[in-house]
PDB file of the backbone (N, CA, C, O) and the ligand in Angstrom, with CONECT records:
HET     ZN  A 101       1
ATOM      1  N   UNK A   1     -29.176 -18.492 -12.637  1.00  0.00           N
ATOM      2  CA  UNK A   1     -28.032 -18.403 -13.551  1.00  0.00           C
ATOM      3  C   UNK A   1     -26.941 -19.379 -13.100  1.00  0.00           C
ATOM      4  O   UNK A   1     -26.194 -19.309 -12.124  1.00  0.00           O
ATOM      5  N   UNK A   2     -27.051 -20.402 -14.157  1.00  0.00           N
ATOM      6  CA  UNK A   2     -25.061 -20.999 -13.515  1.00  0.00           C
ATOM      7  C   UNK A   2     -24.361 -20.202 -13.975  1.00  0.00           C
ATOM      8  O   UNK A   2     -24.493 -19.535 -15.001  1.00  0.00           O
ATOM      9  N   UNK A   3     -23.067 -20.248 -12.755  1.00  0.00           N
ATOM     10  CA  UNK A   3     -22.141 -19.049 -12.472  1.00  0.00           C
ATOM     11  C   UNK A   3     -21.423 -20.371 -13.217  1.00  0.00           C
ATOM     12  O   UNK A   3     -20.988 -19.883 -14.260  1.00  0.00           O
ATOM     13  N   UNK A   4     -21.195 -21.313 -13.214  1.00  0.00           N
ATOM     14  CA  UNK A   4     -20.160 -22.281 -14.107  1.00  0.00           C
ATOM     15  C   UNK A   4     -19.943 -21.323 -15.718  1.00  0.00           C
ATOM     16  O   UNK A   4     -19.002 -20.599 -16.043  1.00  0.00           O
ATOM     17  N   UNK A   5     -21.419 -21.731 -16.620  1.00  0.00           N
ATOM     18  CA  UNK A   5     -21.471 -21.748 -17.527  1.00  0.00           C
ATOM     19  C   UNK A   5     -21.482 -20.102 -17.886  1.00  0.00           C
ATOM     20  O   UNK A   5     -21.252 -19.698 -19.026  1.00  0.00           O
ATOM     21  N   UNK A   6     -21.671 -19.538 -17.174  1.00  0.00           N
ATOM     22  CA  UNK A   6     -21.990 -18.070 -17.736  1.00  0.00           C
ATOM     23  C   UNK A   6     -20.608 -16.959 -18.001  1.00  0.00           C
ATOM     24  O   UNK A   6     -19.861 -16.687 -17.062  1.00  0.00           O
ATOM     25  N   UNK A   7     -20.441 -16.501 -19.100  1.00  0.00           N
ATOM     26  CA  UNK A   7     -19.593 -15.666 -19.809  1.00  0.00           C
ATOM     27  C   UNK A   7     -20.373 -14.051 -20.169  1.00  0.00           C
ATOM     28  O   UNK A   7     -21.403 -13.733 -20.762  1.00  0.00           O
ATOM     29  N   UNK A   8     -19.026 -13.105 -19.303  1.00  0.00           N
ATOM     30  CA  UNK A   8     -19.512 -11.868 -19.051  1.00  0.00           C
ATOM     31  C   UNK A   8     -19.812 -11.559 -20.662  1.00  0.00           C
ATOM     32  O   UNK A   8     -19.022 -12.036 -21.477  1.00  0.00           O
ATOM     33  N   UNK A   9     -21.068 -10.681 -21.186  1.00  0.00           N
ATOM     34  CA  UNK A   9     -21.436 -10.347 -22.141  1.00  0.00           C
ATOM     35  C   UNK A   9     -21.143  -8.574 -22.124  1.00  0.00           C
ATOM     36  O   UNK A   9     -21.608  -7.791 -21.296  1.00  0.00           O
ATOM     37  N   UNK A  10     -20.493  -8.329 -22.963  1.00  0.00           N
ATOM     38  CA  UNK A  10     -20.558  -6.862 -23.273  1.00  0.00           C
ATOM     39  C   UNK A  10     -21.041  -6.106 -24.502  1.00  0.00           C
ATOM     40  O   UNK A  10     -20.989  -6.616 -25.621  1.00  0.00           O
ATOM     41  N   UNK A  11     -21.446  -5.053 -24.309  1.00  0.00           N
ATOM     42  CA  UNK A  11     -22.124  -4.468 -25.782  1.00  0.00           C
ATOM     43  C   UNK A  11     -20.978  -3.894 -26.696  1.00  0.00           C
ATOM     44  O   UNK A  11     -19.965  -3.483 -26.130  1.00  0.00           O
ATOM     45  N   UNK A  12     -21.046  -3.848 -27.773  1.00  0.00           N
ATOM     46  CA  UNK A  12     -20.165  -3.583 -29.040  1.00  0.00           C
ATOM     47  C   UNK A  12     -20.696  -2.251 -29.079  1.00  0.00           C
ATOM     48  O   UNK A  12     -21.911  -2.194 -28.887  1.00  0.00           O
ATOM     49  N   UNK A  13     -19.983  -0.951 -29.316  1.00  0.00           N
ATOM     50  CA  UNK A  13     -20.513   0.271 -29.382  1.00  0.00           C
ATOM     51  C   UNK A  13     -20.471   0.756 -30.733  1.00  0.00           C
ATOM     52  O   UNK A  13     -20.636   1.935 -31.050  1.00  0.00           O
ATOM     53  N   UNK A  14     -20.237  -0.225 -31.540  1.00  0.00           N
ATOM     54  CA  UNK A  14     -20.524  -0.110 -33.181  1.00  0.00           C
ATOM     55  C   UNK A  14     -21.679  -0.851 -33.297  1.00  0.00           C
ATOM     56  O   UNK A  14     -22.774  -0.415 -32.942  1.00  0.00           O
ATOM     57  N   UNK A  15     -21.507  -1.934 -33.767  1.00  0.00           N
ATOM     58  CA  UNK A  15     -23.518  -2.599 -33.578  1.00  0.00           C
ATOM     59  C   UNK A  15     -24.280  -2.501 -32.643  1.00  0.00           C
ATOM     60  O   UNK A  15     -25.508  -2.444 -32.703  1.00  0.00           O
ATOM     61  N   UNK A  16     -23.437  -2.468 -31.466  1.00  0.00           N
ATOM     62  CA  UNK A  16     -24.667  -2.784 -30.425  1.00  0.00           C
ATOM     63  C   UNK A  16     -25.322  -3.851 -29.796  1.00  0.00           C
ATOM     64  O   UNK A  16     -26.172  -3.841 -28.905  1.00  0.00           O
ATOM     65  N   UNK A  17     -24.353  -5.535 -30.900  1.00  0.00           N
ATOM     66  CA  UNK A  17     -25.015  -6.595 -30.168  1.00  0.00           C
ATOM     67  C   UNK A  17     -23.500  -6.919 -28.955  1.00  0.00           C
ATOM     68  O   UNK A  17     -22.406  -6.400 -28.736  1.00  0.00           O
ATOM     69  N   UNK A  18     -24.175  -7.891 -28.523  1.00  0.00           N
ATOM     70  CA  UNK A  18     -23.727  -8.117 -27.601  1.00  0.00           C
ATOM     71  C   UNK A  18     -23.225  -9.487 -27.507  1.00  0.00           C
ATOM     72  O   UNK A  18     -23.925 -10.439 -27.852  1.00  0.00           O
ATOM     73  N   UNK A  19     -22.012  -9.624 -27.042  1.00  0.00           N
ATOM     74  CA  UNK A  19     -20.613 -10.609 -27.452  1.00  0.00           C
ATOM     75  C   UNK A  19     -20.321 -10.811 -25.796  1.00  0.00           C
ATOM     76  O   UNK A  19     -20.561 -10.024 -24.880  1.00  0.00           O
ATOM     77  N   UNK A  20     -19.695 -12.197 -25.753  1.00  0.00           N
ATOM     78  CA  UNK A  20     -18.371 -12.360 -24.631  1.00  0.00           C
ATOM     79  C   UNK A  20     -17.375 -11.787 -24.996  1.00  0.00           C
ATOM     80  O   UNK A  20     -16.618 -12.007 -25.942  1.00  0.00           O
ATOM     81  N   UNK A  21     -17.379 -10.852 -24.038  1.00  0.00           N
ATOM     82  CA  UNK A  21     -16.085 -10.075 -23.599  1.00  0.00           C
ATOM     83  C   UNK A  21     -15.041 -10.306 -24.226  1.00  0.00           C
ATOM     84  O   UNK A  21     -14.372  -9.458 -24.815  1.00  0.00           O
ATOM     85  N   UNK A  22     -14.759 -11.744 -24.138  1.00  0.00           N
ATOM     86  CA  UNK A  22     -13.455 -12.174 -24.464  1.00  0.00           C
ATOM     87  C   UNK A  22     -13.261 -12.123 -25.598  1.00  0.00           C
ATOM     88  O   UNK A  22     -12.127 -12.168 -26.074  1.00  0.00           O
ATOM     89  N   UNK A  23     -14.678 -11.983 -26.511  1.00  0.00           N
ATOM     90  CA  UNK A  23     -14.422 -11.782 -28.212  1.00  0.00           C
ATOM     91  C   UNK A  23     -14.247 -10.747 -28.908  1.00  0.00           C
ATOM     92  O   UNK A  23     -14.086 -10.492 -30.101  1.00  0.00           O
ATOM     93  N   UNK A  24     -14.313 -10.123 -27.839  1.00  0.00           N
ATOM     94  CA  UNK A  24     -14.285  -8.018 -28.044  1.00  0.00           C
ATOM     95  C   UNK A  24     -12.829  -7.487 -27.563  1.00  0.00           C
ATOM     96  O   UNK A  24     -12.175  -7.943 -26.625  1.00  0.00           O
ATOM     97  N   UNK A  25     -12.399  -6.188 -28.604  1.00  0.00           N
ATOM     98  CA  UNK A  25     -11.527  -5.438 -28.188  1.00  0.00           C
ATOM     99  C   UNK A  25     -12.317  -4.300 -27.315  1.00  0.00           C
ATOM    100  O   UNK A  25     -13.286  -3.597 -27.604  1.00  0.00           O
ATOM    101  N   UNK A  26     -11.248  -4.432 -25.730  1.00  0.00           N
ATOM    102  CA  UNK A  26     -11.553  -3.552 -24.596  1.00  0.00           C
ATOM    103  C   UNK A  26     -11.083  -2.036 -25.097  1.00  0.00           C
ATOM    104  O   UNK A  26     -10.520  -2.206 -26.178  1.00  0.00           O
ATOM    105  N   UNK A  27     -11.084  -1.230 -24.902  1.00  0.00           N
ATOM    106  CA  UNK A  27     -10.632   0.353 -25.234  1.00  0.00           C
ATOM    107  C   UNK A  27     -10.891   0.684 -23.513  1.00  0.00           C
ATOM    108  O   UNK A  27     -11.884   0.513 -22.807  1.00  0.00           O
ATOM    109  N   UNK A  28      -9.623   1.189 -23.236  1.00  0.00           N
ATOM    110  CA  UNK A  28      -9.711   2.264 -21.797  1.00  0.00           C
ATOM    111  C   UNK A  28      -9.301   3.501 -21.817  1.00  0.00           C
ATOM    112  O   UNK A  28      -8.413   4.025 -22.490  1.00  0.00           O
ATOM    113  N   UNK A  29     -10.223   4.065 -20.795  1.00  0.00           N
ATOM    114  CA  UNK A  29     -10.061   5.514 -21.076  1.00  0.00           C
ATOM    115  C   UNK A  29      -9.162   5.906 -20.013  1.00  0.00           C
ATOM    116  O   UNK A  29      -9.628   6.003 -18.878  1.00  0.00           O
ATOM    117  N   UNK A  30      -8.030   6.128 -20.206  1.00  0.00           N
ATOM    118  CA  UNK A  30      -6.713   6.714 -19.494  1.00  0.00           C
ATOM    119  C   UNK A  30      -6.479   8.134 -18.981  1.00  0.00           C
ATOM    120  O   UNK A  30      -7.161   9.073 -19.393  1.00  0.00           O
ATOM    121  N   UNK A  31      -5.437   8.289 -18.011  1.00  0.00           N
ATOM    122  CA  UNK A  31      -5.342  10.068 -18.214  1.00  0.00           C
ATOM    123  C   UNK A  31      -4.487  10.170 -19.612  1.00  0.00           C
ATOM    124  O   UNK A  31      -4.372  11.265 -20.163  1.00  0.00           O
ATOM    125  N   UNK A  32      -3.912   9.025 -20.146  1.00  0.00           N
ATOM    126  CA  UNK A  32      -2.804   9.285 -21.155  1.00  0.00           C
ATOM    127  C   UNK A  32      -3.582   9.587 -22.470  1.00  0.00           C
ATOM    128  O   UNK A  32      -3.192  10.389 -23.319  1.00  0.00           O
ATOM    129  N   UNK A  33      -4.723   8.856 -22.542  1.00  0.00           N
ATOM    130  CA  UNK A  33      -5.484   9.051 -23.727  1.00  0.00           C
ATOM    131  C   UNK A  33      -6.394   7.633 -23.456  1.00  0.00           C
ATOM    132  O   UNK A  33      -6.678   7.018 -22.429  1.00  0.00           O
ATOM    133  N   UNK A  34      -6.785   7.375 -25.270  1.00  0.00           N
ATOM    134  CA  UNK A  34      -7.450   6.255 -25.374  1.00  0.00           C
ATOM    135  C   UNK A  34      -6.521   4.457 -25.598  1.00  0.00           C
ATOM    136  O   UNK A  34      -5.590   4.286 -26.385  1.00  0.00           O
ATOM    137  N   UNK A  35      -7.014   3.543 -24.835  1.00  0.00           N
ATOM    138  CA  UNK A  35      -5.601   2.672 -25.131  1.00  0.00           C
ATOM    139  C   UNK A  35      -6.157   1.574 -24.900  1.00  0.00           C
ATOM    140  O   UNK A  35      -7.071   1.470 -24.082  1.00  0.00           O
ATOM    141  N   UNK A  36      -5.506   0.201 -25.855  1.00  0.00           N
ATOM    142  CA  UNK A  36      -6.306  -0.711 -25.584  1.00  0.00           C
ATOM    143  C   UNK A  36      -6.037  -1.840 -24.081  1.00  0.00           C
ATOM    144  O   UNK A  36      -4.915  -1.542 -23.672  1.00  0.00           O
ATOM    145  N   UNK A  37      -6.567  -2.837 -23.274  1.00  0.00           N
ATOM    146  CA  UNK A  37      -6.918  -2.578 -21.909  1.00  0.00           C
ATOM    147  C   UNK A  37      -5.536  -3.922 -22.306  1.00  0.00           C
ATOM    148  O   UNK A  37      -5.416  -4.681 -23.267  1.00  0.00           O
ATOM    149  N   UNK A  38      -4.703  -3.720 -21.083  1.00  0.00           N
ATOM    150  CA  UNK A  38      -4.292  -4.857 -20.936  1.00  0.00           C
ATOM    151  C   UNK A  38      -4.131  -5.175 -19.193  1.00  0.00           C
ATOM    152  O   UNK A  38      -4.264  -4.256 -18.384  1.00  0.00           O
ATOM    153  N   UNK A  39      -3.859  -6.457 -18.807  1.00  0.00           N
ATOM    154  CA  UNK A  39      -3.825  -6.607 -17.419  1.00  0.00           C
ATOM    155  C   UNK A  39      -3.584  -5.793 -16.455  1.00  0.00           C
ATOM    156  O   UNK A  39      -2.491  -5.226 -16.443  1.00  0.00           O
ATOM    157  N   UNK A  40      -4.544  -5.540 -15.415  1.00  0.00           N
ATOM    158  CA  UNK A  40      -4.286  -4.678 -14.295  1.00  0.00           C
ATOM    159  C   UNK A  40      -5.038  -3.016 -14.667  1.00  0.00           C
ATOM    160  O   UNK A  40      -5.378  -2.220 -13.792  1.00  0.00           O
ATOM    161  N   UNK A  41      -5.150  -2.821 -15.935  1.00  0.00           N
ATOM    162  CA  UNK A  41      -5.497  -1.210 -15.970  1.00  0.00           C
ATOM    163  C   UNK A  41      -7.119  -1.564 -15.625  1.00  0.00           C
ATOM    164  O   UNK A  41      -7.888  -2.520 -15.525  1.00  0.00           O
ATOM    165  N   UNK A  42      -7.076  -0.277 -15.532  1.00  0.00           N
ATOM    166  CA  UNK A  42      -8.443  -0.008 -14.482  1.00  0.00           C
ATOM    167  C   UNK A  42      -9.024   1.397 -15.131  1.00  0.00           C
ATOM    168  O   UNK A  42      -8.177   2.240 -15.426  1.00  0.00           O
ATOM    169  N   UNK A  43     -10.298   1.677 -15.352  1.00  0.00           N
ATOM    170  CA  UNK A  43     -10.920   3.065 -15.838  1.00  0.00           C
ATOM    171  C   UNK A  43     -12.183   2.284 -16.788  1.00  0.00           C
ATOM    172  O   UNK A  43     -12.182   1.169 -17.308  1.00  0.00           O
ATOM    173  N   UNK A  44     -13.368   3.494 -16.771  1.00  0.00           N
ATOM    174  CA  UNK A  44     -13.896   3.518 -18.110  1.00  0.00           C
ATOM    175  C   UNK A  44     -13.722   2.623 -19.335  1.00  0.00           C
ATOM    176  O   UNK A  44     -12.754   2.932 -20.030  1.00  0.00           O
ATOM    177  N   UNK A  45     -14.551   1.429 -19.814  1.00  0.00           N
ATOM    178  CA  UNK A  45     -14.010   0.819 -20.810  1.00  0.00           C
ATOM    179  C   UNK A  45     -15.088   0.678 -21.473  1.00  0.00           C
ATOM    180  O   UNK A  45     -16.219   0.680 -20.988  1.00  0.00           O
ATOM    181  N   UNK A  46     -14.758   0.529 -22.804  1.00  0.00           N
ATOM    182  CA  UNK A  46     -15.977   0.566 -24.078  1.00  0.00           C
ATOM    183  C   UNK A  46     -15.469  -0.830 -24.730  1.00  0.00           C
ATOM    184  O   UNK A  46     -14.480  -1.381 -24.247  1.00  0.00           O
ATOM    185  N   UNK A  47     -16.135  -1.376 -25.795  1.00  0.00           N
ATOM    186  CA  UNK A  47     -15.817  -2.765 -26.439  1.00  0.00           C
ATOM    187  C   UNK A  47     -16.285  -2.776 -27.701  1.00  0.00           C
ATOM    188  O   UNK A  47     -17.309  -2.197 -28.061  1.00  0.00           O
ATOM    189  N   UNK A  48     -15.405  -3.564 -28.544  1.00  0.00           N
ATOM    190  CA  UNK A  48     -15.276  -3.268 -29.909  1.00  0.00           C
ATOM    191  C   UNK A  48     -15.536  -4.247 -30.540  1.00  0.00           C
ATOM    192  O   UNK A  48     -14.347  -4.472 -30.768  1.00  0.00           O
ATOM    193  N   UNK A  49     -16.113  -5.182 -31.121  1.00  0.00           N
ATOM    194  CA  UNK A  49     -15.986  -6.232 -32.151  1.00  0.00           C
ATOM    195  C   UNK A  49     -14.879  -6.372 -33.351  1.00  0.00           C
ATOM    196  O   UNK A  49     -14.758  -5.673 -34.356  1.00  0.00           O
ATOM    197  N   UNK A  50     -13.931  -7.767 -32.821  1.00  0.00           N
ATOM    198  CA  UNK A  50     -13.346  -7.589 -33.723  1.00  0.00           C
ATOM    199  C   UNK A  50     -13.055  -7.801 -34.857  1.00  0.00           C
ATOM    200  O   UNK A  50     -12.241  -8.634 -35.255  1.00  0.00           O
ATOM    201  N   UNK A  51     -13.908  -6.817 -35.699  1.00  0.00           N
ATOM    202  CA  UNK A  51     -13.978  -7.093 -37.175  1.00  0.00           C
ATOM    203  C   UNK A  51     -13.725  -5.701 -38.094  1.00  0.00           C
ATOM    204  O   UNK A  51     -14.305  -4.706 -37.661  1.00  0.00           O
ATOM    205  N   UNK A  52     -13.419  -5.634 -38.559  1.00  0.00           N
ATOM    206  CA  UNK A  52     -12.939  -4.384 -39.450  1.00  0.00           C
ATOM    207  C   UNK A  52     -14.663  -3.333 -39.718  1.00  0.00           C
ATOM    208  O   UNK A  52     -14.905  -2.126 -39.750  1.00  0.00           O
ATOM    209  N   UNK A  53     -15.205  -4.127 -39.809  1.00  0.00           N
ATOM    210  CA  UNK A  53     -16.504  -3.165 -39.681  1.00  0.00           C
ATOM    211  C   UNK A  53     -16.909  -2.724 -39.240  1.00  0.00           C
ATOM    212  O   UNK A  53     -17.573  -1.859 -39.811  1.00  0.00           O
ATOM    213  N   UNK A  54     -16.986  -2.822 -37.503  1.00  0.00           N
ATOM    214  CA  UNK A  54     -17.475  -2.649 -36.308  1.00  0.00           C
ATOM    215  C   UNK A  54     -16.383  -1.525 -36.347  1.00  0.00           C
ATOM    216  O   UNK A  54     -16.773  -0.359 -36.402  1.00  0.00           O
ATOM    217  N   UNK A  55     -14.817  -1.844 -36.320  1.00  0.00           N
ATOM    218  CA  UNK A  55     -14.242  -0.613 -36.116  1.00  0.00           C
ATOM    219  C   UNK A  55     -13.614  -0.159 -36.516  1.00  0.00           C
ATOM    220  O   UNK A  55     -12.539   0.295 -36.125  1.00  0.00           O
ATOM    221  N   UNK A  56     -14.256  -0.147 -37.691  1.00  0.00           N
ATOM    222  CA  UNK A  56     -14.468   1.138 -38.818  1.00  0.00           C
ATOM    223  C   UNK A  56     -15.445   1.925 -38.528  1.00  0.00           C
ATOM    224  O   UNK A  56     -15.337   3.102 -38.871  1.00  0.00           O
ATOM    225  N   UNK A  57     -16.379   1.583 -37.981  1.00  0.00           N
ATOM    226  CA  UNK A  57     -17.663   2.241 -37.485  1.00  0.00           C
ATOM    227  C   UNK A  57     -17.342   3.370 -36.452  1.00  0.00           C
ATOM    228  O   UNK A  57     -17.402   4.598 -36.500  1.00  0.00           O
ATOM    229  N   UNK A  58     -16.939   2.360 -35.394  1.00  0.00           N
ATOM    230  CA  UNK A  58     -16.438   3.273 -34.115  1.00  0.00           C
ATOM    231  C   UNK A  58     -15.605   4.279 -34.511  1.00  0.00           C
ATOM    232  O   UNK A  58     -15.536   5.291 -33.812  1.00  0.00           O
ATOM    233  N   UNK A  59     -14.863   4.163 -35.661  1.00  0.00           N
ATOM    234  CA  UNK A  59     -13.557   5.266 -35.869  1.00  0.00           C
ATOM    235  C   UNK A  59     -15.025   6.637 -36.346  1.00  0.00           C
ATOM    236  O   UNK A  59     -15.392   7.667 -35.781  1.00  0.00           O
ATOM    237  N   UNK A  60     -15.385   6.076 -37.357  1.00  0.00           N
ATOM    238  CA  UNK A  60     -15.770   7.078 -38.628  1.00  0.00           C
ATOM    239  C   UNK A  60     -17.078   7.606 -38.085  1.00  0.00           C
ATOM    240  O   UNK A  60     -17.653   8.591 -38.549  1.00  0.00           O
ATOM    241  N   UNK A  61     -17.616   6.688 -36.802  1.00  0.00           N
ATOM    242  CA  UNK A  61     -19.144   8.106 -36.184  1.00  0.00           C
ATOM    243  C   UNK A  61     -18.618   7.978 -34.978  1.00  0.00           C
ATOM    244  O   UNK A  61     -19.395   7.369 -34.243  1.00  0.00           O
ATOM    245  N   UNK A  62     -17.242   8.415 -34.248  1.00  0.00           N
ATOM    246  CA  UNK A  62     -16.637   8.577 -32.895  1.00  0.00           C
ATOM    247  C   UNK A  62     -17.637   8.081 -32.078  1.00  0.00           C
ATOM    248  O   UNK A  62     -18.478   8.774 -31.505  1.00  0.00           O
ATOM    249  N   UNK A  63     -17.495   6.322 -32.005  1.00  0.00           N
ATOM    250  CA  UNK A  63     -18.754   5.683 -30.595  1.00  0.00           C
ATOM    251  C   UNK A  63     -17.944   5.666 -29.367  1.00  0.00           C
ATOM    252  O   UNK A  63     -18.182   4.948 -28.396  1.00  0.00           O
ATOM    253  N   UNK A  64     -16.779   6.669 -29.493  1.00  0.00           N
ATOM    254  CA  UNK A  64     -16.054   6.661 -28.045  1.00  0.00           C
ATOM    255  C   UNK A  64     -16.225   7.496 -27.645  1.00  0.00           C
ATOM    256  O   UNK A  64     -16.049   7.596 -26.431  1.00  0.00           O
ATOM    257  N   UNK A  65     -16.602   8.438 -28.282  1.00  0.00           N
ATOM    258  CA  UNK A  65     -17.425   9.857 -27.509  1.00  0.00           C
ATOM    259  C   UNK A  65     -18.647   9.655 -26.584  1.00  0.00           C
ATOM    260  O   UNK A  65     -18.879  10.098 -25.459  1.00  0.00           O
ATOM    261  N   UNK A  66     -19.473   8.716 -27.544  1.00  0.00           N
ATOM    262  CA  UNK A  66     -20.489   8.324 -27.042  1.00  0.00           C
ATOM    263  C   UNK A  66     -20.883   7.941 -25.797  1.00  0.00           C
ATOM    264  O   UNK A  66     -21.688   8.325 -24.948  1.00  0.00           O
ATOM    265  N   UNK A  67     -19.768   6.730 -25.990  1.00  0.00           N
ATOM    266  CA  UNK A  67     -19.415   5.577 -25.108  1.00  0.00           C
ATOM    267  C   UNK A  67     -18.785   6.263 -23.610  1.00  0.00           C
ATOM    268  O   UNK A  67     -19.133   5.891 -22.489  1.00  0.00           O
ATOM    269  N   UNK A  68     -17.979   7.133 -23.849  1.00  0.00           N
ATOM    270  CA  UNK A  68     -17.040   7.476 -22.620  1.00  0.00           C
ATOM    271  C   UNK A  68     -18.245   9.104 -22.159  1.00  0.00           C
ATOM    272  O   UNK A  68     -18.139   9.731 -21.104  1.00  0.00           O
ATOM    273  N   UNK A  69     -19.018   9.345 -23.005  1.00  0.00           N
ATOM    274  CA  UNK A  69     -19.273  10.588 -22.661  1.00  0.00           C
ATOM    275  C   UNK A  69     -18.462  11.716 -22.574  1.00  0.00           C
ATOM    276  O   UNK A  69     -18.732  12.429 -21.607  1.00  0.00           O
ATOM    277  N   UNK A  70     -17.488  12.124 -23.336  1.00  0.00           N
ATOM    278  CA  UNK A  70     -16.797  13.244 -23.381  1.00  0.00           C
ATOM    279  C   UNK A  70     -16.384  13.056 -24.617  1.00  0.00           C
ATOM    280  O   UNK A  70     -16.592  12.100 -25.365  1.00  0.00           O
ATOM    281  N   UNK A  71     -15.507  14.475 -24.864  1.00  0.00           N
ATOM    282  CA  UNK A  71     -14.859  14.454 -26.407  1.00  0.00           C
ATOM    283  C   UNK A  71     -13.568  14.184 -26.451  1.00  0.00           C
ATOM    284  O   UNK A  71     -12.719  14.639 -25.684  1.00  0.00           O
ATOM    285  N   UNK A  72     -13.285  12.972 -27.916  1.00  0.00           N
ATOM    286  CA  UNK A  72     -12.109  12.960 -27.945  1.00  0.00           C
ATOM    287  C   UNK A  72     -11.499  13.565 -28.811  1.00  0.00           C
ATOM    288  O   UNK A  72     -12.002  13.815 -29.906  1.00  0.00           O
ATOM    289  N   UNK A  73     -10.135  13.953 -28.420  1.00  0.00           N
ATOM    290  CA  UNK A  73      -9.711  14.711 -29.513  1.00  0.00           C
ATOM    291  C   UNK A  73      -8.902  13.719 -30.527  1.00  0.00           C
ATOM    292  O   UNK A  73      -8.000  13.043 -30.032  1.00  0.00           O
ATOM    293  N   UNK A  74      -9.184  13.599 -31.937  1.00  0.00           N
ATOM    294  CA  UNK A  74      -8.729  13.553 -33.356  1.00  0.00           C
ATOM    295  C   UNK A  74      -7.476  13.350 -33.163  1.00  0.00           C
ATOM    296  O   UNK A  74      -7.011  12.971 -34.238  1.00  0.00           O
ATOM    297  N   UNK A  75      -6.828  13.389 -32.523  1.00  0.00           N
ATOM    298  CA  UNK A  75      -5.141  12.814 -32.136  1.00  0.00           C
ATOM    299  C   UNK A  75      -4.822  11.919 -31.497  1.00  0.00           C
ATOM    300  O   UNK A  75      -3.735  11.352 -31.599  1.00  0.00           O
ATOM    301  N   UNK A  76      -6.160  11.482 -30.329  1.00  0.00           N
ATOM    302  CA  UNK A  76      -6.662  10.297 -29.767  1.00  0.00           C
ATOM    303  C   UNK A  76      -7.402   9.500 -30.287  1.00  0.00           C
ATOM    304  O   UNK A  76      -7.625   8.483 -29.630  1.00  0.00           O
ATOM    305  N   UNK A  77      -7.800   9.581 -31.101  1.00  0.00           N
ATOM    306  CA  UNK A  77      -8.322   8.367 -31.864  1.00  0.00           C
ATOM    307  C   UNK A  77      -7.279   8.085 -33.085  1.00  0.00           C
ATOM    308  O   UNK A  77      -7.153   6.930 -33.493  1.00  0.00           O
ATOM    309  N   UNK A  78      -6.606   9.045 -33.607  1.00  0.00           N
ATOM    310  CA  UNK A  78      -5.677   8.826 -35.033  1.00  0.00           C
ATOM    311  C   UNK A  78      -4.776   8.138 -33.833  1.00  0.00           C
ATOM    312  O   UNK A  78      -4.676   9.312 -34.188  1.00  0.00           O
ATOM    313  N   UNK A  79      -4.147   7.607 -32.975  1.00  0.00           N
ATOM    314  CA  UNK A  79      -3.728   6.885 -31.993  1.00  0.00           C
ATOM    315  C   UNK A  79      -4.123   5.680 -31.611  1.00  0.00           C
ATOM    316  O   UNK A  79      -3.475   4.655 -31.404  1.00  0.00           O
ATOM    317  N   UNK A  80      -5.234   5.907 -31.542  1.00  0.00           N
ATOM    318  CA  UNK A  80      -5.226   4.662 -30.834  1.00  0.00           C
ATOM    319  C   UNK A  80      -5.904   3.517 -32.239  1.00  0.00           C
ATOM    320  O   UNK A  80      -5.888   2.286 -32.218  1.00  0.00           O
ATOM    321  N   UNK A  81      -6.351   4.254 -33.152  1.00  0.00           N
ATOM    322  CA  UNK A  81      -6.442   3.661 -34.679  1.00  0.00           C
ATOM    323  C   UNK A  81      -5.393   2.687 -35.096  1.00  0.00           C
ATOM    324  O   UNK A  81      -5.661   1.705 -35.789  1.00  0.00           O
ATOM    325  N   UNK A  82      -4.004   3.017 -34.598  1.00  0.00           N
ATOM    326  CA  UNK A  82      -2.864   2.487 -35.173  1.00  0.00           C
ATOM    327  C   UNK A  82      -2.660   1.070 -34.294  1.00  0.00           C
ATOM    328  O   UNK A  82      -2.024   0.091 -34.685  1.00  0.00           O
ATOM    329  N   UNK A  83      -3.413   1.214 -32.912  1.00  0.00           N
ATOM    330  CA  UNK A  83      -3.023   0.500 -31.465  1.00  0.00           C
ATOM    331  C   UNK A  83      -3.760  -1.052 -32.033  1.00  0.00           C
ATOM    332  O   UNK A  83      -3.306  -2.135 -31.666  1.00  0.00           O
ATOM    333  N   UNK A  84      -4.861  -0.935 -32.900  1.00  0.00           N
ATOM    334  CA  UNK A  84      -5.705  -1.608 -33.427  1.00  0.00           C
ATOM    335  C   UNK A  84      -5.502  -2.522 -34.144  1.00  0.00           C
ATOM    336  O   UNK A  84      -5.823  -2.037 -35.229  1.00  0.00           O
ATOM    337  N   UNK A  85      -5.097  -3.834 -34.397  1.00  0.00           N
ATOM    338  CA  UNK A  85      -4.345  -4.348 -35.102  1.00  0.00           C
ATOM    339  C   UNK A  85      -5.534  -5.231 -35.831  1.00  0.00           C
ATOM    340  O   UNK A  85      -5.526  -6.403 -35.453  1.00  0.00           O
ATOM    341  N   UNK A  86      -6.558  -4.909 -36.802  1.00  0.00           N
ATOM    342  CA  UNK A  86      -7.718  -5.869 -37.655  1.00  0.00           C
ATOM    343  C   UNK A  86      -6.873  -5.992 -38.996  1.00  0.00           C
ATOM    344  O   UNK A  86      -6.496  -5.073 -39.722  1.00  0.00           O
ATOM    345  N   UNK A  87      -6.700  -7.167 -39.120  1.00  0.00           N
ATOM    346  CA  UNK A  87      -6.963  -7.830 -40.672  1.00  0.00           C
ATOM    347  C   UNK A  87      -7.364  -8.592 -40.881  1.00  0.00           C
ATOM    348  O   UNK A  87      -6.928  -9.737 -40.770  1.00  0.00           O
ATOM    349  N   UNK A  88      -8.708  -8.103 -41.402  1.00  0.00           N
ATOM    350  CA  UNK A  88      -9.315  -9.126 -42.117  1.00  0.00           C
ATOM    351  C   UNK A  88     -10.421  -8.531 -43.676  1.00  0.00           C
ATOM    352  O   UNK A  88     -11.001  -9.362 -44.374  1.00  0.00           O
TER     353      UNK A  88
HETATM  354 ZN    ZN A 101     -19.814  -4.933 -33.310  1.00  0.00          ZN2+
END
């Protein structure tokens, strides 16, 4: 593997394919709730494609349940829904 050329790949937990990182929204799982990742946080993270379909997906069959293995509660996701900024 060149370590030059190579870009971390993560899975989309709405499709399922698999993207550079850098093209995906991170989601971390906090003690505060669900939130999207910015520098320095640290925990549990799932990845989103960012396209209105993908997460629309993740909202409407909870792939953060999935993803994190526990349940979220419906006040944490109507949250972090808003944190989400897709238009397209
Ligand atoms: Zn996707």
């Amino acid at each position: 593997m060149d370590v030059k050329t190579h870009v971390p790949q993560r899975r989309c937990i709405a499709c399922r394919g698999s993207f550079p990182q850098s093209d995906l929204i991170r989601v971390v799982d906090t003690p505060e709730g669900l939130r999207l990742w910015e520098k320095g946080m640290s925990g549990r993270s799932c990845y989103i494609c960012r396209n209105s379909s993908c997460v629309g997906t993740a909202f409407e069959k909870n792939c953060f349940a999935r993803s994190f293995r526990k349940e979220i509660r419906k006040t944490d996701l109507a949250e972090l829904r808003k944190l989400i900024d897709i238009t397209d």
